[in-house]
Backbone as CSV, one residue per row, in Angstrom:
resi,resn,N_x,N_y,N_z,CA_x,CA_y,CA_z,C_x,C_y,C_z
1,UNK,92.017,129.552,86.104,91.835,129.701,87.541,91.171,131.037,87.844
2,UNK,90.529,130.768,88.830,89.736,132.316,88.909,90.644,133.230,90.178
3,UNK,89.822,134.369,90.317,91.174,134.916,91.270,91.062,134.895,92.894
4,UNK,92.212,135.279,93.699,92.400,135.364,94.687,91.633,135.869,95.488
5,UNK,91.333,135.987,96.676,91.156,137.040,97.896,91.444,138.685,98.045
6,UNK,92.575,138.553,97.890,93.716,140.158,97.316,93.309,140.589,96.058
7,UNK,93.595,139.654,94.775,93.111,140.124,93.856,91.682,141.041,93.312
8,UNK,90.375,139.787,94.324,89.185,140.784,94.146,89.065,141.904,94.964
9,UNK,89.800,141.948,96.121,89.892,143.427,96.809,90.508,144.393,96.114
10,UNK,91.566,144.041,95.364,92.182,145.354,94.631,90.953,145.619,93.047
11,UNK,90.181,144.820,92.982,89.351,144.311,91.507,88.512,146.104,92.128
12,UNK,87.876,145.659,93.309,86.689,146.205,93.959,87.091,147.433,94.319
13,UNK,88.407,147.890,94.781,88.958,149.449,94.955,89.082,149.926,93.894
14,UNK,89.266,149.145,92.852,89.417,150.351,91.199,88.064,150.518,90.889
15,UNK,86.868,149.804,91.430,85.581,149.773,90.875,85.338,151.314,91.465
16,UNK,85.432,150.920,93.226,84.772,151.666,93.933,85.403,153.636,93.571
17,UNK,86.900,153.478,93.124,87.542,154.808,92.714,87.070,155.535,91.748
18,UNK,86.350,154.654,90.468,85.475,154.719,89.463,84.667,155.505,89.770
19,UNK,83.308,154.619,90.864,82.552,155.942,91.626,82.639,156.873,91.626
20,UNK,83.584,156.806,92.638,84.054,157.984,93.141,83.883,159.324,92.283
21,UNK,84.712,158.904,90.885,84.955,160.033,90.053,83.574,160.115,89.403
22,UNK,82.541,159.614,89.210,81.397,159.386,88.419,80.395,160.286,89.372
23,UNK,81.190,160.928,91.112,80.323,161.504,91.293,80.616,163.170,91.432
24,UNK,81.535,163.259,90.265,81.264,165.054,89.915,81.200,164.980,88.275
25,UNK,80.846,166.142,88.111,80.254,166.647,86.960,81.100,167.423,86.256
26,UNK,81.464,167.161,84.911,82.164,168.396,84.693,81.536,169.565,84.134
27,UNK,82.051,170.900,83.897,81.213,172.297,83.818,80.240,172.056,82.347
28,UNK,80.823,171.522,81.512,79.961,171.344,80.078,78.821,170.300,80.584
29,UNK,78.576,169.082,81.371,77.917,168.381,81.730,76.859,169.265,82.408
30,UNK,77.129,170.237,82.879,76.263,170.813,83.957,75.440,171.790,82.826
31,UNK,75.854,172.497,82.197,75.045,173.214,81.018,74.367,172.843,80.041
32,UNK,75.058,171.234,79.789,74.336,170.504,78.822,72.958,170.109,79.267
33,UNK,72.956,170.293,80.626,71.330,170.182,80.544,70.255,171.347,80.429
34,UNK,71.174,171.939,80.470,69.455,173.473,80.142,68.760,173.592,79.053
35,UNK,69.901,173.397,77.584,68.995,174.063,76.763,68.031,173.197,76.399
36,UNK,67.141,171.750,76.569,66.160,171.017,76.646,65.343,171.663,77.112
37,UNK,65.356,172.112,78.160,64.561,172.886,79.883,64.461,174.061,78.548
38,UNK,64.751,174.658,78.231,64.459,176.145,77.044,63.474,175.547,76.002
39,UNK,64.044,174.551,75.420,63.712,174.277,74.251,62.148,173.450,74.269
40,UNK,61.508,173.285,75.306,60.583,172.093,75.671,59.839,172.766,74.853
41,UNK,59.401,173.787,74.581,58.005,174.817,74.592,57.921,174.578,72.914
42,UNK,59.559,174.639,72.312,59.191,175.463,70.997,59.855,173.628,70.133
43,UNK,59.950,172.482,71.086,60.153,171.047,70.195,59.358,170.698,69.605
44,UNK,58.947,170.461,68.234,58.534,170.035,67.408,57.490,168.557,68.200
45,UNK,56.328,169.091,68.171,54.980,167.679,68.712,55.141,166.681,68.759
46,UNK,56.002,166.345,67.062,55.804,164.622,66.961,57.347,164.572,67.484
47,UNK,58.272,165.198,67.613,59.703,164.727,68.426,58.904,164.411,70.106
48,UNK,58.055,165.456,70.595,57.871,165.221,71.983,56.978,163.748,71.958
49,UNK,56.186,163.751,70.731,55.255,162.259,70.713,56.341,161.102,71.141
50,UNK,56.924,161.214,70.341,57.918,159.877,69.989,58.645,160.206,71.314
51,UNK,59.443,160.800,72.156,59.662,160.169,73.454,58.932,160.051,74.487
52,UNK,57.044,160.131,74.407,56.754,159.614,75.019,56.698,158.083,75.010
53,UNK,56.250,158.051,73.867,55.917,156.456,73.507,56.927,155.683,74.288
54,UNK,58.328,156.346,74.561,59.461,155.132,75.005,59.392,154.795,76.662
55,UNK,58.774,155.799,76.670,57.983,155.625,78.167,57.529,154.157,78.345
56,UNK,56.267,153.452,77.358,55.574,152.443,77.520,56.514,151.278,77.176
57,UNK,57.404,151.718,76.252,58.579,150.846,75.674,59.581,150.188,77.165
58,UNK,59.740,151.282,78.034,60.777,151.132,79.243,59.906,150.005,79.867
59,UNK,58.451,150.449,79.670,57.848,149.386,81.224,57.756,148.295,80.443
60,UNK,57.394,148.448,79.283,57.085,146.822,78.853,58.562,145.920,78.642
61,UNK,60.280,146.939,78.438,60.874,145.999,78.776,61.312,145.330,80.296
62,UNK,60.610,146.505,81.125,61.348,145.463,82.526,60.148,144.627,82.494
63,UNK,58.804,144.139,82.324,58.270,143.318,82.490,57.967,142.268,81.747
64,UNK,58.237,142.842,80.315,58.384,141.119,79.450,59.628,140.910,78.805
65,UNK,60.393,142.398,78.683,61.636,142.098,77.799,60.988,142.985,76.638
66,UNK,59.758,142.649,76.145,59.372,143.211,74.541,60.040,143.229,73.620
67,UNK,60.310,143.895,72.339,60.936,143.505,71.431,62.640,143.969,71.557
68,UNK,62.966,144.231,72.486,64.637,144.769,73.093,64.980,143.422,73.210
69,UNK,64.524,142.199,73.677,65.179,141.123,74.094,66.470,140.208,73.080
70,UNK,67.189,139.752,74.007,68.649,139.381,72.673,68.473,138.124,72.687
71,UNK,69.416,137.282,71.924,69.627,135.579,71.954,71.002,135.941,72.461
72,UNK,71.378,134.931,73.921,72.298,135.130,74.395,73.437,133.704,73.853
73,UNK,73.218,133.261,72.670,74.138,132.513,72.303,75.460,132.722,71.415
74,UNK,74.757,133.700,70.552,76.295,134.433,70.059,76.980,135.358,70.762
75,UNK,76.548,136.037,72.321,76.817,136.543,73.106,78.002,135.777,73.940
76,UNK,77.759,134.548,74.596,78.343,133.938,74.772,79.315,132.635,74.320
77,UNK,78.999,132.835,72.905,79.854,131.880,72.066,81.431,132.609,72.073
78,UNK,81.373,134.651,72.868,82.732,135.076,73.013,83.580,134.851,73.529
79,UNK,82.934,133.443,74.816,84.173,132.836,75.515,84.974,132.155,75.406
80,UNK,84.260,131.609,73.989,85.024,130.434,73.806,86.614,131.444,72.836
81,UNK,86.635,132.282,72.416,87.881,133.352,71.532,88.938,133.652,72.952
82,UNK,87.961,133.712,74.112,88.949,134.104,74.892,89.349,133.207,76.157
83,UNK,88.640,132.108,76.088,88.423,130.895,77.485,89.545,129.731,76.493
84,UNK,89.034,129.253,75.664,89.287,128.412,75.288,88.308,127.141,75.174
85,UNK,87.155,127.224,76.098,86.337,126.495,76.341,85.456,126.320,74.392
86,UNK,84.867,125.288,74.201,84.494,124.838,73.049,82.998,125.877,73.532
87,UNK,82.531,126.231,71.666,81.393,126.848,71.390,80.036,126.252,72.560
88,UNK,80.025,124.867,72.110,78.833,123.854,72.475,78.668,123.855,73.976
89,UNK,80.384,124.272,74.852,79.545,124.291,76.027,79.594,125.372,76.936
90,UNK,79.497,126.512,76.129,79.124,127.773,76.731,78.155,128.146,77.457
91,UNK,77.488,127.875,78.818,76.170,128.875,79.190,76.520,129.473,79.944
92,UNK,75.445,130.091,80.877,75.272,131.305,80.976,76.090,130.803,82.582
93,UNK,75.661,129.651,83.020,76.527,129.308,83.850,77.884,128.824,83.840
94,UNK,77.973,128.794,83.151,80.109,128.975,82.451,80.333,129.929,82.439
95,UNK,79.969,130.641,82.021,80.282,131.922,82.272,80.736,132.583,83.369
96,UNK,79.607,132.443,84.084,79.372,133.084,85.711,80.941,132.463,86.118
97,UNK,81.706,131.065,86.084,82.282,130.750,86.333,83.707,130.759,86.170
98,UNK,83.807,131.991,85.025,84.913,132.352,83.820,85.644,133.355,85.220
99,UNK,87.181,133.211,84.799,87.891,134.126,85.588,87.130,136.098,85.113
100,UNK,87.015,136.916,86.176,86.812,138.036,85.936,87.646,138.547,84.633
101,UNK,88.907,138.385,84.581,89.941,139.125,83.419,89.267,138.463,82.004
102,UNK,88.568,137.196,82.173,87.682,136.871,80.436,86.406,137.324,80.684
103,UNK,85.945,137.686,81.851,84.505,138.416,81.555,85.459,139.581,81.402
104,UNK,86.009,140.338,81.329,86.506,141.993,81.282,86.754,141.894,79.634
105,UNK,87.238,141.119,78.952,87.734,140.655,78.009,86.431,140.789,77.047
106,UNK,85.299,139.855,77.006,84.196,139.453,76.353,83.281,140.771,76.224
107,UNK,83.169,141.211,77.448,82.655,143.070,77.432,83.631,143.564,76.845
108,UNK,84.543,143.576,77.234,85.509,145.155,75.960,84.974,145.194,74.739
109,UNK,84.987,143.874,74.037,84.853,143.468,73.324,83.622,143.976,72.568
110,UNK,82.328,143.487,73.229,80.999,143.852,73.081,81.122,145.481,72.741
111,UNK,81.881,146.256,73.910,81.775,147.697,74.268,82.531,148.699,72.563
112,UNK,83.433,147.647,72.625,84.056,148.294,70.758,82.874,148.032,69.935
113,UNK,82.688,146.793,69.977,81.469,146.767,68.795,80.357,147.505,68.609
114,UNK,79.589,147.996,69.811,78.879,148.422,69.373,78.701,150.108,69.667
115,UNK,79.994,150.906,70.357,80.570,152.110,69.760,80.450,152.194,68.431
116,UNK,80.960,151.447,67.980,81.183,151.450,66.326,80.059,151.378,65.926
117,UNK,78.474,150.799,66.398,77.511,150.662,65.624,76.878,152.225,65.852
118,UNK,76.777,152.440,67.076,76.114,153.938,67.547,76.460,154.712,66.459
119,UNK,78.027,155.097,66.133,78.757,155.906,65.292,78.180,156.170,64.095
120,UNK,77.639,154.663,63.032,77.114,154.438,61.995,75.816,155.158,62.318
121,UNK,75.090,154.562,62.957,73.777,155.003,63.190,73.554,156.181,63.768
122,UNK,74.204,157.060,64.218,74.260,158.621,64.481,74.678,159.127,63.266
123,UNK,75.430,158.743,62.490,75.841,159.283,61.167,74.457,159.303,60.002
124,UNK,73.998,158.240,60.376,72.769,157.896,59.486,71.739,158.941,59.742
125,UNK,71.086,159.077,61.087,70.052,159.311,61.542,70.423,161.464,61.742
126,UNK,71.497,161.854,61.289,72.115,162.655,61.103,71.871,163.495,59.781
127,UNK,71.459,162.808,59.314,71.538,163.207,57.728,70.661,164.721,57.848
128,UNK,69.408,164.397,57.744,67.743,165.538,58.119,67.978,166.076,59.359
129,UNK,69.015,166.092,60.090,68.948,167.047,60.948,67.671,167.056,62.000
130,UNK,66.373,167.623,62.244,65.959,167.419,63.532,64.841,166.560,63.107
131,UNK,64.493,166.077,61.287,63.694,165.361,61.039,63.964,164.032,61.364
132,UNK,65.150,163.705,60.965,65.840,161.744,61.522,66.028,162.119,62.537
133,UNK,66.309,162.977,64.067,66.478,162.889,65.246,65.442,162.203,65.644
134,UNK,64.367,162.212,64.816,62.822,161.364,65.761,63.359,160.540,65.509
135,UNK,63.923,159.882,64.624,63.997,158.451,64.416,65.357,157.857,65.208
136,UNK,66.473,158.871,65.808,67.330,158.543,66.500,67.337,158.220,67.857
137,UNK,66.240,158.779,68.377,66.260,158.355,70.230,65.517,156.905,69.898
138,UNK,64.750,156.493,69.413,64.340,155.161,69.814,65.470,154.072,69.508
139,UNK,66.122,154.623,68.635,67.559,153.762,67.600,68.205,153.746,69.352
140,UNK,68.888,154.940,69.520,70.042,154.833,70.516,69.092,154.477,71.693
141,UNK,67.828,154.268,72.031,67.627,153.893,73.235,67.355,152.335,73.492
142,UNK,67.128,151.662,72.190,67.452,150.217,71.742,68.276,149.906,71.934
143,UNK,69.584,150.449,70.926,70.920,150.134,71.221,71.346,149.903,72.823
144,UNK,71.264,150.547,73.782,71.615,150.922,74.992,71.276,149.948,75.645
145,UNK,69.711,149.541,75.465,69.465,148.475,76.193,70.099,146.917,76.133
146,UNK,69.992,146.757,74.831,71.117,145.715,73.820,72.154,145.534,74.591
147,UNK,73.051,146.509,74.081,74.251,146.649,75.382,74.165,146.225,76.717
148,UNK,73.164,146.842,77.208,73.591,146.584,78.760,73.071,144.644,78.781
149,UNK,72.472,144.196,77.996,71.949,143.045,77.716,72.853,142.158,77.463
150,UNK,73.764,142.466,76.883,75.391,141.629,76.426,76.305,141.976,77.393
151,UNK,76.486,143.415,77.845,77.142,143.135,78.899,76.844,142.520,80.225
152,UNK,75.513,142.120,80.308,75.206,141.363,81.276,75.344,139.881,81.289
153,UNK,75.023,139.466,80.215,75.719,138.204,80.032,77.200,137.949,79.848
154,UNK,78.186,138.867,79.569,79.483,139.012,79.830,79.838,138.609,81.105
155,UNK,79.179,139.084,82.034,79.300,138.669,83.512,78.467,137.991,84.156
156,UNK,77.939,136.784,83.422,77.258,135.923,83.643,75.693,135.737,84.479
157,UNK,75.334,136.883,84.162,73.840,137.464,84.529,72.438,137.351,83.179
158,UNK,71.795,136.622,83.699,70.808,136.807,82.651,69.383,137.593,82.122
159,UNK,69.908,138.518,81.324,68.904,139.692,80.880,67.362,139.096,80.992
160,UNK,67.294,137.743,80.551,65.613,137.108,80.502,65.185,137.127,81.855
161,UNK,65.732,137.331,82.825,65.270,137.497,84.138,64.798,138.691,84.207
162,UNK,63.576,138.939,84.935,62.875,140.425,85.175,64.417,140.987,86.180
163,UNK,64.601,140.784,87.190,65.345,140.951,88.118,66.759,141.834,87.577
164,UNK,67.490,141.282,86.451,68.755,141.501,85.446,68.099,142.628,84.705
165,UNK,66.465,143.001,84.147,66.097,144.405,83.694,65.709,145.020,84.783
166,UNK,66.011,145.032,85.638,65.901,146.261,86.858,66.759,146.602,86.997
167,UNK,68.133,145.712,86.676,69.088,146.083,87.249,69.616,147.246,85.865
168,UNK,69.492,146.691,84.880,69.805,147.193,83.243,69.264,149.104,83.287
169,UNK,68.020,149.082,83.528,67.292,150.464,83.735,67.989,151.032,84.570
170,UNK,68.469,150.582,85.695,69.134,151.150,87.098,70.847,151.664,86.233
171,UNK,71.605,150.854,85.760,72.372,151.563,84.724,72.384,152.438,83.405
172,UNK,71.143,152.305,82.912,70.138,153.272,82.145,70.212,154.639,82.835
173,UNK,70.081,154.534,84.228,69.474,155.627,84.905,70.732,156.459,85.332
174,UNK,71.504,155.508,85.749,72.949,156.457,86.322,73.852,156.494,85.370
175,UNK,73.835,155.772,83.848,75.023,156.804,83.021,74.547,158.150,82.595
176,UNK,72.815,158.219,82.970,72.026,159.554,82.275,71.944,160.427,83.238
177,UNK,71.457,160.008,84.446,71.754,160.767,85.553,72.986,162.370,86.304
178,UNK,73.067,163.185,86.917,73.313,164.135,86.989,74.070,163.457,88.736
179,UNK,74.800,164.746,89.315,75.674,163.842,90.468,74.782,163.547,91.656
180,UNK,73.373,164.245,91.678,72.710,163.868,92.523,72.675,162.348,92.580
181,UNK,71.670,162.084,91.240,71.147,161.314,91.020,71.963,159.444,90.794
182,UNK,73.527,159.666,90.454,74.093,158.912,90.383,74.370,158.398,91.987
183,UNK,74.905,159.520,93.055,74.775,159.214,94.131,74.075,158.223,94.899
184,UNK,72.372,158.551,94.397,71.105,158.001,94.782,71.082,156.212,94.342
185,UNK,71.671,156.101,92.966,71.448,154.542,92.379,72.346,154.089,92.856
186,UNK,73.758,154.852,93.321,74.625,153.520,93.882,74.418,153.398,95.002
187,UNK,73.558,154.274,96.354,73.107,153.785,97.270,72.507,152.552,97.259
188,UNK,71.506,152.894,96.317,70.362,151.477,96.490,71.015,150.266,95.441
189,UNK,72.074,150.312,94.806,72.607,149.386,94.127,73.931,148.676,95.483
190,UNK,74.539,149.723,96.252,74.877,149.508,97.591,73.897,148.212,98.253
191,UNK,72.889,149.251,98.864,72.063,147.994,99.570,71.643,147.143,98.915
192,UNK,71.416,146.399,97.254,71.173,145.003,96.950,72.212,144.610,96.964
193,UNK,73.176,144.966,97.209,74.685,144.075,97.075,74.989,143.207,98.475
194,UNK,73.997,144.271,99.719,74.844,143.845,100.726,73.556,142.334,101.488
195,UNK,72.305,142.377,100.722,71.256,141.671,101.353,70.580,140.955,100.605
196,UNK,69.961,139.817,100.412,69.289,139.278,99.282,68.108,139.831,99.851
197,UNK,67.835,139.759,100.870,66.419,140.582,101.369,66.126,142.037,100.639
198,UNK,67.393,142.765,100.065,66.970,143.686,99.738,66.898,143.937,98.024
199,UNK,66.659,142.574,97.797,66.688,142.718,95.859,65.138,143.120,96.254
200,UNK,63.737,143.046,97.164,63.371,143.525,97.054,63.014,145.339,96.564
201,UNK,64.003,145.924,96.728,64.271,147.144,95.971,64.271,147.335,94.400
202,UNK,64.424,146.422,93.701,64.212,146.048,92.385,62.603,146.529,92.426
203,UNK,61.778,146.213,92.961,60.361,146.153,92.890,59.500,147.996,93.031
204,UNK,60.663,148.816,93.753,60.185,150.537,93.971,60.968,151.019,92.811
205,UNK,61.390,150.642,91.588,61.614,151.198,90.243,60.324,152.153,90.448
206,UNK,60.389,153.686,90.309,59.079,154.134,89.822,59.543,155.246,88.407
207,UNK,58.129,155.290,88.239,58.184,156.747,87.055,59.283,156.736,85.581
208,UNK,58.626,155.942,85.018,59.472,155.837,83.362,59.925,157.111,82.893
209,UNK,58.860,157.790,83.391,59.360,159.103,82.491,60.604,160.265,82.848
210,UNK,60.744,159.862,84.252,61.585,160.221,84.934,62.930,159.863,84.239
211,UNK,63.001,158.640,83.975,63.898,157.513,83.203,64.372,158.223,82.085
212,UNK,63.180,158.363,80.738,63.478,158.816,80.112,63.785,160.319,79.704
213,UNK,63.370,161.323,80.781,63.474,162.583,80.639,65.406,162.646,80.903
214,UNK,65.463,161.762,81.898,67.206,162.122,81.924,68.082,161.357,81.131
215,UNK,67.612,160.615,80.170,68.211,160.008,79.465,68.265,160.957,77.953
216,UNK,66.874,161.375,77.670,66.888,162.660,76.892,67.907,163.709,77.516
217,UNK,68.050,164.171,78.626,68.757,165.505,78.919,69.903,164.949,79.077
218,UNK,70.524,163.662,78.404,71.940,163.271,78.763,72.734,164.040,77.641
219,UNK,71.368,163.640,76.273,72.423,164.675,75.265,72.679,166.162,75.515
220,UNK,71.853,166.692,75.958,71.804,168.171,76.235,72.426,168.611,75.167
221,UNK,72.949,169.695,75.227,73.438,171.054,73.898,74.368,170.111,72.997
222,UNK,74.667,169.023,73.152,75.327,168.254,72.096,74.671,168.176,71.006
223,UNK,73.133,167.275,71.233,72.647,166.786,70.474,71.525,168.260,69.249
224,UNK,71.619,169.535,70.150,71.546,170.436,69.015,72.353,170.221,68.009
225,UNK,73.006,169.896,67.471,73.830,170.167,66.760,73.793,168.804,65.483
226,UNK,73.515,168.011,66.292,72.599,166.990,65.141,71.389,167.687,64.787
227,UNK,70.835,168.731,64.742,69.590,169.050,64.797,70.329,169.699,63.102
228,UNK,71.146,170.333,62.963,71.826,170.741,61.848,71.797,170.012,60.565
229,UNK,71.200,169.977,59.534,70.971,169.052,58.186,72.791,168.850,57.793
230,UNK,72.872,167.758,57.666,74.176,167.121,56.948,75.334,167.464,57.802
231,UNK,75.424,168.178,58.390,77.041,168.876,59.776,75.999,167.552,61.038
232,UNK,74.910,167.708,60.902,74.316,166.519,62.246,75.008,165.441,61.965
233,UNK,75.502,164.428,60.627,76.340,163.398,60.413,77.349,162.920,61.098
234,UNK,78.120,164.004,61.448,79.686,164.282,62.260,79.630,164.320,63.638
235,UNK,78.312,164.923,63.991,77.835,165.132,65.440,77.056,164.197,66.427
236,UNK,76.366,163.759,65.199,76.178,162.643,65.420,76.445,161.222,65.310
237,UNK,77.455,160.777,64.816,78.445,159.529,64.875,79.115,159.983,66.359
238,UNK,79.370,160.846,66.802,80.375,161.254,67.684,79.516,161.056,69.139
239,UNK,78.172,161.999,68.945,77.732,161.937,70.007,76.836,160.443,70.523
240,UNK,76.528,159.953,69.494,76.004,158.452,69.774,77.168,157.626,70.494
241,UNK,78.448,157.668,69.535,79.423,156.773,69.915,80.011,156.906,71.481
242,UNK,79.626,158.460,72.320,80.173,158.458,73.472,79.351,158.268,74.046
243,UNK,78.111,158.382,73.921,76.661,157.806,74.665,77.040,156.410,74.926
244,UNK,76.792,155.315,74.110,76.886,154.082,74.241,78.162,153.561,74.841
245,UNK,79.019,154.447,74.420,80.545,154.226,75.255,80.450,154.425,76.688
246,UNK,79.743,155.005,77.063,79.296,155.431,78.286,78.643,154.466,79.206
247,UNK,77.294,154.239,78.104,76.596,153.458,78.937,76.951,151.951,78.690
248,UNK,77.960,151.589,78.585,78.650,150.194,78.339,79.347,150.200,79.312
249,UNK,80.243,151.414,79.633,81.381,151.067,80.731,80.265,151.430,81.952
250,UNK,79.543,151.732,82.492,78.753,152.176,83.653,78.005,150.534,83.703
251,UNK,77.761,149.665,82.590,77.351,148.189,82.765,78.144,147.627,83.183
252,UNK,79.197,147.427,82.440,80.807,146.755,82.522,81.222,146.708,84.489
253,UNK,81.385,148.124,84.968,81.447,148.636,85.989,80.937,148.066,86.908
254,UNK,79.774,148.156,87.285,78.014,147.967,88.267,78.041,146.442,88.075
255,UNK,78.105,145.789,86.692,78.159,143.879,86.644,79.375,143.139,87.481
256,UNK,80.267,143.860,86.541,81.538,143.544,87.477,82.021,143.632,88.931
257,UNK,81.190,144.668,89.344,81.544,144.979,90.844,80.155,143.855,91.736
258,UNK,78.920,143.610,90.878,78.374,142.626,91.822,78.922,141.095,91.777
259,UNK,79.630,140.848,90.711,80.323,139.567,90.694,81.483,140.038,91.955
260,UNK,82.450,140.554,91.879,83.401,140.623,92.615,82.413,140.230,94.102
261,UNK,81.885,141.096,94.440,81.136,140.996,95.856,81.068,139.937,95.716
262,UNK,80.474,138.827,95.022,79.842,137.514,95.299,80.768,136.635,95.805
263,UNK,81.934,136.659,95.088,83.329,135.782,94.941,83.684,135.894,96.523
264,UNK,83.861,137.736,96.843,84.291,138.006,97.989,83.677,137.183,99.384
265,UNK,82.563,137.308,99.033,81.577,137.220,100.018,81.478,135.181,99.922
């Protein structure tokens, strides 16, 4: 059975309290962004090459998907572990239809797994210190998207829609984002909630690089420290694993709270 009236109002006050707290900063958050802003001058060419390139990577996934795109069948074959419903008749519209507490369920789920993969792959890409860091932002900025890709089908939204990668970047943008800036996306994530007239807003996405410059300055003075040959291993399992932890629950969050609205409404 899916839930009540009461139930999604109290669903939607723990969402909205969430906010709330998502819009201060704590003092290490606030410093972690400078030393990038220092360091621009003296970063190594081909590190600055390689995050441009993800620039072209961002636009080509909100407009074709490109090679980020998932198969949403073992994605959703998780309902059946926690629905009961048989493998064969899982879609994407069963889903949508699953009580909120088995979409919360099917994301946790997703959100452990692939903590645990970040971890590996920060450990890996850790090794060379600021030489595998080139090879780590495109890793963790894959990963991320992935994620928000499963957790979107968790809550019965489908990533193959251009519409579902606007929304994906838009959580891209505010787990990387600073308290201004988080402010700013749940406004306009506010107004598509309250108008179908206004999913037009999906369409003034501007400036990739914008995207990716704060997604780079999310690691801030952390990710020095992967810059370190072989001590980067430790720093980096750690700092990947709270990245993606991050940007899983800020999906989890933002999906969940536009289902609730829908139910409500």
């Amino acid at each position: 059975m899916t839930e009540n009236h009461e139930q999604l109002k109290t669903m939607l006050q723990d969402i909205e309290k969430w906010e709330k707290d998502q819009k201060s900063l704590w003092f290490w958050e606030r410093i972690g962004r400078i030393p990038f802003m220092l360091l621009d001058k003296f970063t190594p060419k081909f590190i600055q090459d390689k995050m441009m390139t993800l620039v072209d990577e961002i636009g080509g996934f909100v407009q074709t998907g490109g090679r980020y795109l998932i198969s949403e069948k073992a994605i959703l074959n998780r309902f059946a572990k926690h629905s009961g419903v048989l493998d064969e008749d899982v879609s994407i519209e069963t889903a949508a239809s699953m009580p909120i507490a088995v979409m919360d369920e099917v994301a946790e789920d997703l959100r452990s797994s692939r903590k645990n993969i970040a971890a590996v792959q920060g450990a890996s890409t850790g090794v060379g210190g600021i030489f595998t860091l080139a090879a780590d932002i495109p890793l963790s900025l894959g990963l991320a998207l992935k994620t928000l890709q499963e957790i979107a089908l968790a809550y019965g939204y489908d990533p193959h829609e251009k519409e579902e990668r606007y929304f994906i970047i838009k959580c891209l943008q505010f787990a990387s984002s600073d308290v201004v800036g988080k402010k700013a996306i749940l406004e306009d994530l506010t107004a598509l909630n309250k108008s179908e007239a206004n999913r037009q807003a999906f369409s003034q996405i501007q400036g990739w690089r914008e995207v990716l410059m704060t997604y780079r300055d999310n690691y801030g003075w952390k990710k020095l420290f992967q810059m370190i040959p072989i001590a980067g291993i430790v720093f980096g399992a750690f700092i990947n694993r709270s990245a993606i932890d991050e940007v899983a629950e800020t999906g989890m969050m933002l999906y969940k709270k536009r289902r609730v609205l829908e139910r409500l409404n």
